[in-house]
C-alpha positions as CSV (number, residue, x, y, z in Angstrom):
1,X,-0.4,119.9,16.7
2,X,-2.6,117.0,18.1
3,X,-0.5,113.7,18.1
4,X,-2.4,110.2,18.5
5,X,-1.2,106.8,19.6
6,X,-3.2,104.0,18.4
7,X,-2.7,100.9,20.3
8,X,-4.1,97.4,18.6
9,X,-4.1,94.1,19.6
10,X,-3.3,90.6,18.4
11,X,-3.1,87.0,18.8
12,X,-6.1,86.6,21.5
13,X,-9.0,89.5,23.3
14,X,-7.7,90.2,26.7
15,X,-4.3,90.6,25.8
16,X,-3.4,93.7,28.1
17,X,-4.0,96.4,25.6
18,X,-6.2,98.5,28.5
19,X,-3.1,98.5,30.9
20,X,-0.5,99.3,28.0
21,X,-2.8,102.0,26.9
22,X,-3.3,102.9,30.3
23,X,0.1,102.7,31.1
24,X,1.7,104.8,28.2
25,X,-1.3,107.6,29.1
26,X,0.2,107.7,32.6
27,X,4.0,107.8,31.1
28,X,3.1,110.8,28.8
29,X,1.1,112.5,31.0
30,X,4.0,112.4,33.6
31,X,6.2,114.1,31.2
32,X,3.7,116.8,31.4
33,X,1.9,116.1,28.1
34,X,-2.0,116.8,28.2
35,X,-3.4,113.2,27.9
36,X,-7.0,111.6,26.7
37,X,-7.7,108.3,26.1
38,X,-10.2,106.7,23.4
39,X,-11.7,103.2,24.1
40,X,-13.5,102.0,20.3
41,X,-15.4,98.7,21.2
42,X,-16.3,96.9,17.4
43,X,-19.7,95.4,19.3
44,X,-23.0,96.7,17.8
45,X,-24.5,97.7,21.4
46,X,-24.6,101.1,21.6
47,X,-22.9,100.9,24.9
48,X,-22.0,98.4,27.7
49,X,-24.8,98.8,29.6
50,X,-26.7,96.1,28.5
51,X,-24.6,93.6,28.6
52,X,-24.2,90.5,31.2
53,X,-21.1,91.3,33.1
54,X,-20.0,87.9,31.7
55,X,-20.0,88.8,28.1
56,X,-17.3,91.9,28.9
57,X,-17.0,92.6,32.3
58,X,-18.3,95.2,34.2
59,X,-20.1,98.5,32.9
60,X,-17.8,101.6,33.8
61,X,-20.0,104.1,34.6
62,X,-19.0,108.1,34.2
63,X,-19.4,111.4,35.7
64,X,-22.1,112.5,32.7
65,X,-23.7,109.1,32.9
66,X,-21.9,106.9,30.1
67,X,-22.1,103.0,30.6
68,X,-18.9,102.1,29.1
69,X,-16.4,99.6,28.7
70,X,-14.6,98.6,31.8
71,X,-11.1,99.9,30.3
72,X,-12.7,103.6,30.9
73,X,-11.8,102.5,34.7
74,X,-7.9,101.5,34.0
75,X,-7.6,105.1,32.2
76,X,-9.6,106.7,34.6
77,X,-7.2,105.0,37.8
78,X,-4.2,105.2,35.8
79,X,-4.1,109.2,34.5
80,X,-6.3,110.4,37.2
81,X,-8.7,112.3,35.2
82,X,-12.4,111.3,34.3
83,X,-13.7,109.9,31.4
84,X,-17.0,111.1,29.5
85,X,-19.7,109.8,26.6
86,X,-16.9,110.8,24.0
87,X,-14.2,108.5,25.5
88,X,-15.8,105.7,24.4
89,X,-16.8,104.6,20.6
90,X,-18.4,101.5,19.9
91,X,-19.8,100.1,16.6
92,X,-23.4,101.0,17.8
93,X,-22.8,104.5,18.2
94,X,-20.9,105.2,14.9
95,X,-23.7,103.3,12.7
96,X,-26.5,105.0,14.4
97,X,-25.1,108.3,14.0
98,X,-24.2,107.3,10.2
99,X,-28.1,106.1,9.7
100,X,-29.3,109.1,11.6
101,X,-27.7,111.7,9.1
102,X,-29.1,108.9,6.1
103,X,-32.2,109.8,7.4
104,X,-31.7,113.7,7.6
105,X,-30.5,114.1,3.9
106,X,-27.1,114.6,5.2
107,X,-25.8,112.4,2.3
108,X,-28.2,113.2,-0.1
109,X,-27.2,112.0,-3.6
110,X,-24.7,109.7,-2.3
111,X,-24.2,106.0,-1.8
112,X,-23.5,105.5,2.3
113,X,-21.2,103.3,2.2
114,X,-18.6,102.1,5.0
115,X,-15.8,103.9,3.1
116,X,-15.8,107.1,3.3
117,X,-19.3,107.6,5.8
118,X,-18.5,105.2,8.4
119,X,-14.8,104.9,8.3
120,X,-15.2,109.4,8.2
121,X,-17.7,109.1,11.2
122,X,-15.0,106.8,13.4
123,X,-12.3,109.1,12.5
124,X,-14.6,112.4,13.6
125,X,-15.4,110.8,16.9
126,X,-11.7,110.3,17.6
127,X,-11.0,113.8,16.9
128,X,-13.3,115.0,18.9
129,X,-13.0,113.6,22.0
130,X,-8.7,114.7,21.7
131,X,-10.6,118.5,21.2
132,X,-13.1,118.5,23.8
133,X,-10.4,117.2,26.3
134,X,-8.3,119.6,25.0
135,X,-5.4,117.2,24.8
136,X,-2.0,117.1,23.5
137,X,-1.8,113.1,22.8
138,X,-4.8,111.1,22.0
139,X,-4.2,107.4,22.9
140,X,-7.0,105.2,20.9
141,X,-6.8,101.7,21.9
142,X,-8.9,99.4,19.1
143,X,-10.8,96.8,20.7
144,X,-11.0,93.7,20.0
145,X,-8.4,91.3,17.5
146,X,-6.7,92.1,14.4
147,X,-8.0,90.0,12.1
148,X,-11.7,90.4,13.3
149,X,-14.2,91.5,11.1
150,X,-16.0,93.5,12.6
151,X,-12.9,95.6,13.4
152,X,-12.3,95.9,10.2
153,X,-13.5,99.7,9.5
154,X,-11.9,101.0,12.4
155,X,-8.5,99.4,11.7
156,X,-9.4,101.4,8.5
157,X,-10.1,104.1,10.0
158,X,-6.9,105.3,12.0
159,X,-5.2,104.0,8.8
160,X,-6.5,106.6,7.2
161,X,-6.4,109.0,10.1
162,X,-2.3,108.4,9.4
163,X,-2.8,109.0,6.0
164,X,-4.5,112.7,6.9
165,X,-2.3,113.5,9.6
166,X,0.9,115.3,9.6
167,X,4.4,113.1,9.8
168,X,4.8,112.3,13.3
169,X,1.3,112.9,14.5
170,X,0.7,109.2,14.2
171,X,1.8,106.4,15.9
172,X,0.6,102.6,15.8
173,X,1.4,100.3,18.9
174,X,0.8,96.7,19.0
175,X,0.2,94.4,21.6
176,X,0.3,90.8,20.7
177,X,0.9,87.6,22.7
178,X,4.0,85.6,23.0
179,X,3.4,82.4,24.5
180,X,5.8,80.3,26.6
181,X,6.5,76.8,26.7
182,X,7.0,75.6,29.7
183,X,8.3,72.2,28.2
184,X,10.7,73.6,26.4
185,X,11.8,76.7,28.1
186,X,10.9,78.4,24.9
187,X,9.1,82.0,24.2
188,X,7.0,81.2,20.6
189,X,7.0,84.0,18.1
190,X,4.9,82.5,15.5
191,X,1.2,84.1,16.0
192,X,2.6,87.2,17.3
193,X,4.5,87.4,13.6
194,X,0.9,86.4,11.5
195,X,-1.3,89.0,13.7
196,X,1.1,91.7,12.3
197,X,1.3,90.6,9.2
198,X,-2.5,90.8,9.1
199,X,-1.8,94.4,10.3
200,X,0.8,94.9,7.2
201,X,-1.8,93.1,5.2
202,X,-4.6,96.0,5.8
203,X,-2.1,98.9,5.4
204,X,-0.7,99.3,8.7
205,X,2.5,99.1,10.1
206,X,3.1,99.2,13.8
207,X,6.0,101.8,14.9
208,X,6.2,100.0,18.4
209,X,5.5,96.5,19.5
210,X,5.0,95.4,22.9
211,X,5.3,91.8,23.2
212,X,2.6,90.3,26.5
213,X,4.6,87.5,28.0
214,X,4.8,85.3,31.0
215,X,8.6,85.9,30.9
216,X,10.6,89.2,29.9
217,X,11.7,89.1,26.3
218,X,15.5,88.2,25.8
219,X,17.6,90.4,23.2
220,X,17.4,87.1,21.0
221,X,13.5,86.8,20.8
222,X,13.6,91.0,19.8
223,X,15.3,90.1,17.3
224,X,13.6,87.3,15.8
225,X,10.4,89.2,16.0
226,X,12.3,92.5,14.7
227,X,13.4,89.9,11.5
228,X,9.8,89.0,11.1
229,X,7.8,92.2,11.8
230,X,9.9,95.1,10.3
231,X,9.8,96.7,13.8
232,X,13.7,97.4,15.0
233,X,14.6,95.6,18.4
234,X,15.1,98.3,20.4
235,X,11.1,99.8,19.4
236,X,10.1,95.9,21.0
237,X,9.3,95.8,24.2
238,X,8.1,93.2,27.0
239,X,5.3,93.6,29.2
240,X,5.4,90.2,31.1
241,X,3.8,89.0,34.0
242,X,3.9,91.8,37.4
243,X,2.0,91.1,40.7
244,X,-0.1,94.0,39.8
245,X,-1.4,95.6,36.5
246,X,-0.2,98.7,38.4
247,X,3.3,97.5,38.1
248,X,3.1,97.3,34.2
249,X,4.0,101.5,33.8
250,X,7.4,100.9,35.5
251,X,8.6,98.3,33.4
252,X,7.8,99.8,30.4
253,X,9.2,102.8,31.6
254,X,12.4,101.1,32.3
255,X,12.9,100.0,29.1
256,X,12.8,103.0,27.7
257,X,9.4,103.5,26.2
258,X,9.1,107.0,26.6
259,X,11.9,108.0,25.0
260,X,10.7,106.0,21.4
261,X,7.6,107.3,21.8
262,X,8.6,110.8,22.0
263,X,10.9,110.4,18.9
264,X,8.6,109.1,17.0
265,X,6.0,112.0,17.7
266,X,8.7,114.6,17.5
267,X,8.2,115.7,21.1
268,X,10.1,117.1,23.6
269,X,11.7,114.2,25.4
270,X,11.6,114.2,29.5
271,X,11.8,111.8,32.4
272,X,8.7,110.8,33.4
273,X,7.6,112.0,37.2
274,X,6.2,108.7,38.2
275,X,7.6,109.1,42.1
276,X,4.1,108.8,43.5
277,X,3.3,105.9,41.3
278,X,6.1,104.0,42.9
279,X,5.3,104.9,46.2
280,X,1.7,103.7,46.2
281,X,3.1,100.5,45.0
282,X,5.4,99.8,47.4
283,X,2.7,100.5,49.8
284,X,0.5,97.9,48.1
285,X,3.4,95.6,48.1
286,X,4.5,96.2,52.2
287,X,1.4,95.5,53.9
288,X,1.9,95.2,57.4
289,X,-1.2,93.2,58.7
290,X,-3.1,90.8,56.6
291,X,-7.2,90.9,56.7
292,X,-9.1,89.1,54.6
293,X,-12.0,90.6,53.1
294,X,-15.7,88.5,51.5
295,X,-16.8,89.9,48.1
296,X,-20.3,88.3,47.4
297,X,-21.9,88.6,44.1
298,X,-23.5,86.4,41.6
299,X,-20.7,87.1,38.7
300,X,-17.5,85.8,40.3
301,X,-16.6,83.6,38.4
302,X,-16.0,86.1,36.3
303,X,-13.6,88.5,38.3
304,X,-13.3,91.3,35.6
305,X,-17.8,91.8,36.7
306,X,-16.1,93.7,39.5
307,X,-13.2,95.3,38.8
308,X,-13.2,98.4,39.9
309,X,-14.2,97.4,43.6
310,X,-11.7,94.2,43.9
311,X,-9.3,97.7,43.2
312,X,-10.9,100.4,45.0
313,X,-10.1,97.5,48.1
314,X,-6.5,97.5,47.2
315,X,-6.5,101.1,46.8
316,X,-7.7,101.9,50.5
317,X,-5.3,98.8,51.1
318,X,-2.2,100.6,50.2
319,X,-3.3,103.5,51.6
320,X,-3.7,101.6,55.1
321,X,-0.5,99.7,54.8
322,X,-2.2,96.3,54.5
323,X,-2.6,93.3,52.9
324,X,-5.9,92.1,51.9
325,X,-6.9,88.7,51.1
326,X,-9.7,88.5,48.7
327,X,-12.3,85.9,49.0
328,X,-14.8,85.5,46.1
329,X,-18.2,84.0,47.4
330,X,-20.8,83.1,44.7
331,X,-24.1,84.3,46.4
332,X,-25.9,81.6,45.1
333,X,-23.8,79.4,47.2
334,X,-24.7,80.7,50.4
335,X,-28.5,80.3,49.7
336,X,-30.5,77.2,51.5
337,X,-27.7,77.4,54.7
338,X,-28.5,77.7,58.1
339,X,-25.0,78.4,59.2
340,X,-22.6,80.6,57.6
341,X,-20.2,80.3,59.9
342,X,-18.1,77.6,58.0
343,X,-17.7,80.5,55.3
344,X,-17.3,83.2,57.0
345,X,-15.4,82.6,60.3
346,X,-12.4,83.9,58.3
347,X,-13.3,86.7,57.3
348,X,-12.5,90.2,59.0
349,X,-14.9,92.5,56.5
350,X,-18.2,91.4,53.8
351,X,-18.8,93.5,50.7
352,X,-21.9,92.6,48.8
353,X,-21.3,93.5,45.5
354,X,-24.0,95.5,42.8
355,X,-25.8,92.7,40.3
356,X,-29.5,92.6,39.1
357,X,-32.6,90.3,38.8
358,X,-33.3,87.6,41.3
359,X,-30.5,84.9,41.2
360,X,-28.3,84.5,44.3
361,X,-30.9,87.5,46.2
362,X,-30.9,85.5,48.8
363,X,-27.8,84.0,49.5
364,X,-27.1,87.8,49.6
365,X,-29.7,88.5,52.0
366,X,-28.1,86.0,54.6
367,X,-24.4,86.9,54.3
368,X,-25.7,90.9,55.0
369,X,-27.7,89.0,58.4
370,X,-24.6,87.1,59.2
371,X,-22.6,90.5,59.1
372,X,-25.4,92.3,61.3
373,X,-25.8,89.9,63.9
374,X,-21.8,89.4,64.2
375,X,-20.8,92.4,64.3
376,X,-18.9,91.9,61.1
377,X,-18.0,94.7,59.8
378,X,-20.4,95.5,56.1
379,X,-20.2,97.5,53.4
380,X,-23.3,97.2,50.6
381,X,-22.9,98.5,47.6
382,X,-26.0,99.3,45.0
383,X,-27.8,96.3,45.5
384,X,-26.5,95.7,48.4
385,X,-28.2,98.5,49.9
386,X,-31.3,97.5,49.1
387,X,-31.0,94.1,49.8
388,X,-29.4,95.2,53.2
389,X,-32.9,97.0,53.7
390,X,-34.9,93.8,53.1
391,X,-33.1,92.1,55.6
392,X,-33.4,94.5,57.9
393,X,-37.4,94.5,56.8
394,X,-37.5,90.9,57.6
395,X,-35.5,90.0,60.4
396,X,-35.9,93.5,62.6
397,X,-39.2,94.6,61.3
398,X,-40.3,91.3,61.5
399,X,-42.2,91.6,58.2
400,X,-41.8,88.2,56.4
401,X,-42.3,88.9,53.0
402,X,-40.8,91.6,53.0
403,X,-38.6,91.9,49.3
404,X,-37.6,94.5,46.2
405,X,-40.5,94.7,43.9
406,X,-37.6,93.7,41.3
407,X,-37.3,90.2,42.6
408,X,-41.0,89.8,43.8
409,X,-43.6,92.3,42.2
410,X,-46.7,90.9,44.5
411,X,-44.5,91.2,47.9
412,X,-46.7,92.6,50.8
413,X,-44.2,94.4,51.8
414,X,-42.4,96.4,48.9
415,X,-39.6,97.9,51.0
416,X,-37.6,98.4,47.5
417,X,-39.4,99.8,44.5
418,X,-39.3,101.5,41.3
419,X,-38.3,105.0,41.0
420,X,-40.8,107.3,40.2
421,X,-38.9,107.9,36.4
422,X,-38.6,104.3,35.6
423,X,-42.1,103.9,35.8
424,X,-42.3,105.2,32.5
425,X,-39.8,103.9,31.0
426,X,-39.7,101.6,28.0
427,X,-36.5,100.5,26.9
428,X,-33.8,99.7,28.8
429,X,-30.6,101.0,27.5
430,X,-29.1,103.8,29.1
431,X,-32.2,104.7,30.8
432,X,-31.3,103.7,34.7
433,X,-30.2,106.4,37.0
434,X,-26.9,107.1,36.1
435,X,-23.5,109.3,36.2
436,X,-23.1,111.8,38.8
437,X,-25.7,112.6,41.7
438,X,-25.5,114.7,44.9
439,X,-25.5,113.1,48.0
440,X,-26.4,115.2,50.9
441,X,-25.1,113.6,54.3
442,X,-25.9,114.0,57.9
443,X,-23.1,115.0,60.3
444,X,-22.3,112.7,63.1
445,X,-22.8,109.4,61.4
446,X,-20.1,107.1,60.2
447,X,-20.4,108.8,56.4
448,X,-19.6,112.0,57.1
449,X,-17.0,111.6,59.3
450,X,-15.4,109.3,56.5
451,X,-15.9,112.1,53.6
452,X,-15.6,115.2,56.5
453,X,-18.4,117.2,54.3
454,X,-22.1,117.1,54.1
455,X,-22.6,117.5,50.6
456,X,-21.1,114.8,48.1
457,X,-21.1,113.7,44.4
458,X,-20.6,109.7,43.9
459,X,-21.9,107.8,40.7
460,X,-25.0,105.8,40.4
461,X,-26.7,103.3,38.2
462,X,-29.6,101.7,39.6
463,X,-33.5,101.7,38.7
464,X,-35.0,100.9,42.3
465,X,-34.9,102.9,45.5
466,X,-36.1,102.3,49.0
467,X,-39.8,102.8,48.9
468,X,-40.7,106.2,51.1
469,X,-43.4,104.5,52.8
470,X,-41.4,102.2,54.7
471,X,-38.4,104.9,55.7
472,X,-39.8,106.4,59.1
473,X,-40.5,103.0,60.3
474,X,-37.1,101.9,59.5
475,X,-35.6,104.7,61.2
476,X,-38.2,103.9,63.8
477,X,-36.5,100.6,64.6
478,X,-32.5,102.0,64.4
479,X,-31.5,101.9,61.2
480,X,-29.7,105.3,60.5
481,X,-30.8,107.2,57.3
482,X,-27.0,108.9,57.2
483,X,-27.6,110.1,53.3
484,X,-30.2,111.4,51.2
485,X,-30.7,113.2,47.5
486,X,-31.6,116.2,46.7
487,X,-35.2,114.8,46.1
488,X,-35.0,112.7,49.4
489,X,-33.7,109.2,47.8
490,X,-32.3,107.4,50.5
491,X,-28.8,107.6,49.4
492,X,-26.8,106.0,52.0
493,X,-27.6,103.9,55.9
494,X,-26.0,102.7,58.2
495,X,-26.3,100.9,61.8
496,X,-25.4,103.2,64.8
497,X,-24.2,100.0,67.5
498,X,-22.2,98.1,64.7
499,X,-18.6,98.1,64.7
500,X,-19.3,99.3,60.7
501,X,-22.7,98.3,58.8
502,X,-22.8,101.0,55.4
503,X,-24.2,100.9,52.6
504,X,-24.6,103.5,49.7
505,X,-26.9,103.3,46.9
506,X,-23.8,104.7,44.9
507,X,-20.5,103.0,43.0
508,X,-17.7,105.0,45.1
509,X,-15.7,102.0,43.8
510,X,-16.0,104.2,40.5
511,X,-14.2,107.4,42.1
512,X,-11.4,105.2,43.9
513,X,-7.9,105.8,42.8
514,X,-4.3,105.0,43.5
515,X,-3.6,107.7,45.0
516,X,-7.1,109.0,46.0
517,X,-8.8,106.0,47.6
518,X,-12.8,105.8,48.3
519,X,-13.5,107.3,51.8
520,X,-16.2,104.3,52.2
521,X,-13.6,101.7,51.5
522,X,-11.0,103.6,53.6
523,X,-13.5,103.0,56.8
524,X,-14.8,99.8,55.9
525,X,-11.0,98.5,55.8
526,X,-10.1,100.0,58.8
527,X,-12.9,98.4,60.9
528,X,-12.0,94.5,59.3
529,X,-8.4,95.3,60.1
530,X,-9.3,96.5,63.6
531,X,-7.4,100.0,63.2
């Protein structure tokens, strides 16, 4: 019998319900339980992918093409299995789908109302992700805030999914906020206390509570929250502050986690196998030789807009037995400077990180020519591919104007274009290139000896390419074509006498994990670090 474990969230958004859903996913599925995970966002976009990376982070992208929320990547890093479309419910999809049988006479003589239609619809999605996964435990973490309206009919929704299920199939986990005074010395119960009473208030009661803390709980604030909640003491537990997010699993694990869990699901009650996990953060932990690495983007003020490549570095990191140092660089700060050296004469390795539109292009554009002509060791990633090509344009080609036709549509030289299919296209969501693609590469460049195989499947999400016209004279003038598609998309390039200058129209970032790092990141860490 399916079990689910429904993991909500209180007091404030950002609380750390991804990594304890995360987490508990990588506990079960280390007792050898067949594991899913089910991200509901209450937001009426139909998916992320239209969304400014400073509304809600970065768009995860998946094998089959999904743009979802960025908690897809902490499930997909934590249980080391990929996500698809069905992972991810938001609001948008669940009314359309409820409007779209409206319209079909699905409901015919019937009032559509939210209860049963949409609260029916939420609970069907659910349930069929956990079948099509084939999974034992479905973990479904409910974003968002209790006490948020527009959560409302989902929080109604796995209350009634407890209602339908079996005794033990069901169990409801909250994370919630304590906060601590540093005036005082004190941990505050208080909103932790109201946001599950909100909970109580709409019919549910949470089995487990973990409490998110700058401090570990004592036994004396369990109790006062166990007085307060009608959760027992020993079903509380404290995630507080770790180095690493990757860290969270263990403590929870130490404190016993599993074994509640398991009792309340009626299961089979093992130790998890997390030997591995532990090993990979030591290795995180033990770096040997510090380098410090440039990320430039327009979003980093925002450090969640690029999540999964600040951790696909710390994944090749560990893996490398180093310690990285990230720098952040706003790309609009490096725009209007004739010499970068003041901001980069620290720095061993430059990412330039994916984006869209024209802000910060060409602060960008200079920090890829200050990594070309210093032998600085580059790795561009989606956009800064193509931007990579327009310097090379300019400052190689010597062709002046030389630009994406995204940034200036009357350039003379269009070295970055619109893909054929985009041509067409007109709306914009979920309508880029996206999810898997083959990448065919050519043996004896930098590429292949990094992924040791000429053929390749890494995720993409991008609507311009590098214009056809201008390859052979590009080639012509030393820059390497090292990857192509299947239809001839230039995929990947690099620079032949360059100490390491890649760049991939892809997101391998998406692919990186733990225990499975990036190949790309691999070699572009091991030329900053000089290995």
């Amino acid at each position: 019998m399916r079990k689910y474990v429904i993991v909500t969230g209180g007091v404030l958004s950002s609380v750390g319900k991804g990594t304890a859903a995360a987490s508990l996913g990588l506990l079960l599925k280390s007792m050898g339980y067949r594991v899913t995970v089910v991200k509901v966002d209450p937001y009426i976009n139909v998916d992320a992918g239209t969304m400014n990376p400073y509304m809600h982070g970065e768009v995860f992208v998946t094998d089959d093409g999904a743009e979802t929320d960025l908690d897809l990547g902490h499930y997909e890093r934590f249980l080391d299995i990929n996500m698809n479309k069905y992972n991810n419910v938001t609001a948008g999809k669940v009314y359309f789908n409820v409007i779209k049988k409206e319209r079909e006479g699905k409901y015919l003589g019937q009032t559509v109302q939210i209860i049963p239609h949409v609260t029916d619809e939420i609970k069907s999605m659910i349930r069929k992700a956990g079948e099509l996964d084939n999974a034992d435990i479905v973990i479904v973490e409910i974003g968002g805030t209790v006490g948020d309206i527009e959560s409302l009919p989902f929080l109604e929704a796995v209350r009634q999914l407890h209602l339908e299920e079996e005794e033990h199939n069901v169990v409801f986990v909250h994370v919630a906020l304590v906060e601590y005074l540093n005036v005082t010395g004190e941990l505050k119960t208080k909103p932790l206390q109201h946001s599950v009473q909100e909970l109580r208030r709409i019919g549910i009661q949470p089995d487990i509570i973990i409490a998110r803390s700058i401090v570990k709980l004592d036994e004396d604030t369990k109790k006062k929250i166990a007085l307060f909640t009608n959760v027992r003491a020993d079903y509380i537990f404290s995630s507080y502050d770790v180095p690493t997010s990757y860290e969270v699993p263990i403590i929870l694990n130490e404190q016993g986690i599993t074994h509640k869990l398991t009792q309340k699901l009626d299961l089979k009650d093992t130790i998890p196998d997390i030997s591995n996990w532990k090993s990979f953060i030591e290795s995180l932990k033990d770096g040997s030789k510090e380098v410090n690495v440039a990320l430039v983007g327009k979003y980093t003020k925002l450090k969640d807009s690029y999540l999964s490549i600040k951790e696909a570095v710390l994944h090749a990191a560990a893996f490398l037995g180093l310690k990285v140092n990230i720098v952040w660089i706003e790309s609009t700060d490096l725009e209007n400077i004739v010499n970068l050296n003041d901001k980069f004469k620290k720095i061993d390795g430059i990412i330039v990180l994916p984006g869209f539109g024209a802000r910060g292009v060409e602060g960008k554009i200079n920090a890829i020519h200050y990594a070309r002509v210093n032998n600085v060791p580059y790795l561009g990633i989606c956009y800064g591919l193509q931007l990579a090509v327009v310097e090379f344009a300019r400052n190689v080609l010597n062709l002046k104007n030389a630009n994406t036709t995204e940034v200036d549509p009357s350039t003379p030289y269009p070295v970055i274009t619109l893909l054929d299919d985009q041509k067409r296209v007109t709306q914009f969501g979920g309508t880029m290139r996206l999810g898997s693609q083959k990448v065919i590469l050519k043996e004896g460049t930098t590429v292949y000896s990094l992924y040791g195989k000429t053929e390749i499947f890494e995720r993409h999400r991008h609507r311009y390419e590098v214009n056809p016209e201008y390859v052979d004279k590009l080639q012509s003038a030393g820059l390497t074509i090292s990857g192509v598609s299947e239809n001839g998309l230039v995929e990947v390039i690099e620079l032949k006498d360059h100490k390491f200058f890649v760049a991939t129209q892809a997101h391998p970032e998406f692919k990186s994990r733990p225990l499975n790092p990036a190949p790309l990141f691999v070699g572009f860490l091991r030329a900053a670090a000089n290995i």
